[in-house]
N, C-alpha and C positions, 0 to 999 in steps of 0.2 A: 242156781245156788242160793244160801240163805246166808244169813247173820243174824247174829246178835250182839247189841250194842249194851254193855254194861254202865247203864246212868244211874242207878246206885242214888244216893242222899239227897242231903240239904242243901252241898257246898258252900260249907259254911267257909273252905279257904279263901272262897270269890266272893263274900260279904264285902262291902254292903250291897253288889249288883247283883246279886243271888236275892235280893229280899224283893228285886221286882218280879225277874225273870227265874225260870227253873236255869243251873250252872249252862249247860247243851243247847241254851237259846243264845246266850251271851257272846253276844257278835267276837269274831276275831279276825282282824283282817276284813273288817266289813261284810261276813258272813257267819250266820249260829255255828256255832264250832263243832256241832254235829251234823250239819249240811257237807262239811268239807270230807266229813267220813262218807255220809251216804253218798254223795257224787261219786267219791272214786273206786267204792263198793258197785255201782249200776255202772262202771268204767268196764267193767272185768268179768260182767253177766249174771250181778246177785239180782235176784228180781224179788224178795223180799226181804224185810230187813225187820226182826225185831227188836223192841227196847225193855229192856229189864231194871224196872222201875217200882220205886217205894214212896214217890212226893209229887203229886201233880200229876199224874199223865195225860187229864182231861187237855192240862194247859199246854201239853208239851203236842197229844195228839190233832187239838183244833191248830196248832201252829202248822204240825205237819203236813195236814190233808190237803193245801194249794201242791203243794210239793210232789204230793205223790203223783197227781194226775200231771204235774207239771214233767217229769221225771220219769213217771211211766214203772214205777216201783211199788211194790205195798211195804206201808210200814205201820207193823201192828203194835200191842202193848203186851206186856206181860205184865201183871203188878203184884208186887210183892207186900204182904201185908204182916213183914217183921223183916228186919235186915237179915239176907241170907250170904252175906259176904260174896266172893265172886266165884266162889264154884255152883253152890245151890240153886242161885238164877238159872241156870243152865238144866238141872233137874225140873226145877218148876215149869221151863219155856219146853220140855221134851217134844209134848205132841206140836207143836209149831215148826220144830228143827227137824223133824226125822218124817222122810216121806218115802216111795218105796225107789228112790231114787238112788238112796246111798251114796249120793254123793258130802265130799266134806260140808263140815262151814266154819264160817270168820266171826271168832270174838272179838270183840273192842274195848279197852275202858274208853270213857265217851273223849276222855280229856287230852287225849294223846293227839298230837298234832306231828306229821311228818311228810313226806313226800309218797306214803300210803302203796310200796311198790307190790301189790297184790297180784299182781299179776307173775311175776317172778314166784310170788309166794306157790301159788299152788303147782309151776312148773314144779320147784324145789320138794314140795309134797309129793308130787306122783312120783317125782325121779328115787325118792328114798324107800318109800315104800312102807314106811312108819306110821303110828298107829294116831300121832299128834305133830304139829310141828310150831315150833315159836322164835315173835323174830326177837331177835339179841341189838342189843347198842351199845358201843362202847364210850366208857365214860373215866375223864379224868382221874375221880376220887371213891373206888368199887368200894370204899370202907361202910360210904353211907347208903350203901344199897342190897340187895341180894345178888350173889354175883351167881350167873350160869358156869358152871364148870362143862366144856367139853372137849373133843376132839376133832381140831382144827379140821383136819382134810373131809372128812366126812360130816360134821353138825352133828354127828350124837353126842345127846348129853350125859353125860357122868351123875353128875350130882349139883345139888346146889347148896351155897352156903349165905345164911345172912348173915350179915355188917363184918365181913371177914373184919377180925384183926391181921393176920398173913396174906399178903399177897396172894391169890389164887385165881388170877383171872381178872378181865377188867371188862366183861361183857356185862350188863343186865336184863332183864326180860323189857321186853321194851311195852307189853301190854297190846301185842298183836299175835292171836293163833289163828292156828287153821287145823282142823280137829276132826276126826271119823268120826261119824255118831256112834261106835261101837266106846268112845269117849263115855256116853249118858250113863252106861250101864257101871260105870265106877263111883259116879254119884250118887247120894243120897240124899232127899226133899229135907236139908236141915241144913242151920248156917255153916259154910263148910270153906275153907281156901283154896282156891286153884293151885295156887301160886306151894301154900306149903302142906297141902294132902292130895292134891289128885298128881299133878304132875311128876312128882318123888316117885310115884309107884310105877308110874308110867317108863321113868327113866332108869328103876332097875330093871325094869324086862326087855331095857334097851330096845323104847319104843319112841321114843322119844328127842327130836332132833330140832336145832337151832339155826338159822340164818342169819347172817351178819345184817342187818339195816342198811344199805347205802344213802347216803343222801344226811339229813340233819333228823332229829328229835326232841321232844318237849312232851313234860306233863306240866301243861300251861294251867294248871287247877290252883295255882294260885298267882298274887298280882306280880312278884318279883319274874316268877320263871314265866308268866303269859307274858311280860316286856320282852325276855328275853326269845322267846319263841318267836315275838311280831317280826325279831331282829333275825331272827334265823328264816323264817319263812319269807318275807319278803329280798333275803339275799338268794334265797333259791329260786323267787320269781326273777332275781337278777340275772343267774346265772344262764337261767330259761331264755332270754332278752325276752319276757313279756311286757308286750303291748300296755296293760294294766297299769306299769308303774310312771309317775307320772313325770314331766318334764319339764325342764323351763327355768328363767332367769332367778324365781326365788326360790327353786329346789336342791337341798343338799341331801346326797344318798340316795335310799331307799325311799320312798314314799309311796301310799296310796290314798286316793285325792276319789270321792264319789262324784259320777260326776254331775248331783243335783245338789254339790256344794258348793259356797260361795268364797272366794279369798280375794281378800280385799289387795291396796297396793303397799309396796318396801314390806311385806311380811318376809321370813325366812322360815323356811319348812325340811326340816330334816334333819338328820337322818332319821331313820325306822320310825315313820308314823302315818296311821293310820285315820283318816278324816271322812265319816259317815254320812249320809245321804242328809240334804239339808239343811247341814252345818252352816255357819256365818262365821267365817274369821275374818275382823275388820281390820284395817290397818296396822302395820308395823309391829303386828304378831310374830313369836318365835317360838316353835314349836321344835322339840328334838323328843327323842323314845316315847310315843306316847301314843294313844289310841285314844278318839274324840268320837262318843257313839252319836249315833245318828240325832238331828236337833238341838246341839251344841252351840251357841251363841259365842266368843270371846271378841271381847272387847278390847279397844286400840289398845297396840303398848304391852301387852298383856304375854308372857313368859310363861309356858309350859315347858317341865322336861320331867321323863323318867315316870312317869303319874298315866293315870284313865280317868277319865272325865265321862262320867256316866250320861245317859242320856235325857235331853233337853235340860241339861245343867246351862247356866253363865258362867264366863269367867271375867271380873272387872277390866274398868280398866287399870294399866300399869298393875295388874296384880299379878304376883308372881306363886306359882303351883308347881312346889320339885319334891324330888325325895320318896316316890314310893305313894303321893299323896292319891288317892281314890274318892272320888266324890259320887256317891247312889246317883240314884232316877230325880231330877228336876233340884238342883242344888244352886244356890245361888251364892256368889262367893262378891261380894262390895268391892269397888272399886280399891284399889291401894293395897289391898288384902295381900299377907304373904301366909301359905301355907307349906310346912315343911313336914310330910308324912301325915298328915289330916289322913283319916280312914271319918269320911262324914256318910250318915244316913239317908235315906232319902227324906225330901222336900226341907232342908234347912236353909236357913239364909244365914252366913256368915261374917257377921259384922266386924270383927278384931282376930288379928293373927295368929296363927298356931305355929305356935313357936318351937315345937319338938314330937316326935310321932305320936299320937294321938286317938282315941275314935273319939268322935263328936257325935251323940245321939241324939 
């Protein structure tokens, strides 16, 4: 089986860690957030996987080549040389996806983070018989999204509606299909929407069928909902009892601890946060919702919560970093420093407080 992974732009949502790393490199959970796609894609017997790319793919494909031999997968490029929105990738990547095998394959946007049950997916594919199949998540507030309309007992879909003002459902496309390449032949090599021109035509020929997601979902593409995704994925390694999450007298919650990190003594650690290979957290640290990439120094005393702390950043001592605050690649924040939603650039040093959300260039 194949895939194709939708990495698309700049991710500009993920600034200022975007300005080091392409968005699909940007550890989450102490792995590039598109590692955790291709692992559970080579779970389920995809043996190639391509990326449908418009920014970097040199940097994206030198990252991935330990990977492939390590994994036992190819993963090739496709690159796009003008934004083709997310159906036209698909026309552009044809001769890569279509072999005389005819079997389906799996689209990704790259940003989607969940419990990835593929496997289920394609049972649910063969079982319908359908020409496309997408999974659905249900969500609180369907106002702020495009909601799938379908028919509960069976997964065909009806129709779709965006940003309903009426109630009509409270499913959304969660950003995972699985698709016959007889799919190709409805696109065309030009910027074109999956989402609101291929799939519509597909669902009036009543081709077209939805699976509920079980388990949690995120589109972690930017810093509030990736806090909130670390909190949902690492409650699902909970529920898992994985070995991974870590333990001990200064842990509260969830946590994930690398273990070529160092924490010092009386820190407190938790809930939902994620600590990168290398790290130094010296004494009397308290860290809650927060993601600390790999080369992180924080100094005694020192208050993290709700914030990503980019990599090989400091964080002073007695300085306190809340609110959304995001620090780039190698930031240095002065001892005493209180930052409340600082969005800072890479290589700044931060001498006086930011006192209200902010970027700092």
């Amino acid at each position: 089986m194949k895939a194709l992974i939708l990495v698309g732009g700049f991710g500009t949502r993920l600034r200022p860690l975007t300005l080091s790393v392409p968005k699909p490199l940007v550890e989450f959970a102490n792995k590039p957030m598109i590692l955790h796609q291709i692992e559970a894609l080579k779970a389920v017997g995809v043996t190639e996987v391509v990326l449908a790319i418009n920014y970097q793919p040199e940097v994206m494909l030198n990252f991935l080549k330990e990977f492939e031999t390590k994994l036992g997968i190819t993963i090739t490029c496709s690159q796009e040389t003008e934004p083709l929105g997310t159906a036209g990738p698909l026309a552009l990547a044809r001769d890569k996806l279509v072999d005389e095998s005819g079997e389906p394959f799996f689209v990704l946007n790259s940003d989607v983070i969940s419990e990835y049950p593929f496997k289920e997916m394609i049972e649910f594919h063969k079982a319908h018989g359908g020409e496309a199949s997408i999974m659905v998540t249900k969500v609180d507030e369907p106002s702020k999204y495009g909601v799938v309309v379908m028919e509960e007992s069976t997964g065909q879909v009806d129709k779709f509606v965006e940003k309903p003002k009426l109630f009509v459902g409270n499913k959304i496309n969660a950003g995972i299909y699985l698709l016959n390449p007889s799919v190709l032949d409805r696109i065309e090599l030009r910027p074109t929407s999956i989402e609101k021109e291929v799939f519509p035509k597909i669902a009036a020929e009543k081709k077209l069928y939805a699976m509920v997601l079980p388990g949690f979902w995120m589109d972690i593409g930017q810093p509030r909902d990736y806090i909130t995704g670390l909190r949902l994925y690492l409650d699902s390694l909970r529920k898992k009892a994985s070995p991974k999450l870590a333990t001990g007298p200064n842990v509260v919650g969830n946590v994930l601890v690398h273990e070529t990190a160092k924490i010092g003594e009386g820190c407190l650690i938790g809930p939902d946060v994620a600590i990168g290979p290398g790290c130094v957290v010296e004494s009397g640290v308290r860290l809650s919702r927060c993601t600390v990439m790999r080369g992180v120094r924080i100094k005694k005393h020192a208050c993290i919560s709700s914030s990503i702390i980019g990599w090989h950043s400091t964080v002073g001592q007695w300085a306190r970093v809340e609110n959304m605050t995001i620090l780039g690649e190698d930031v240095h924040v002065c001892d005493e420093i209180y930052s409340n939603g600082g969005v800072v650039l890479p290589h700044k040093e931060i001498k006086s407080s930011i006192l209200k959300p902010e970027i700092v260039m």
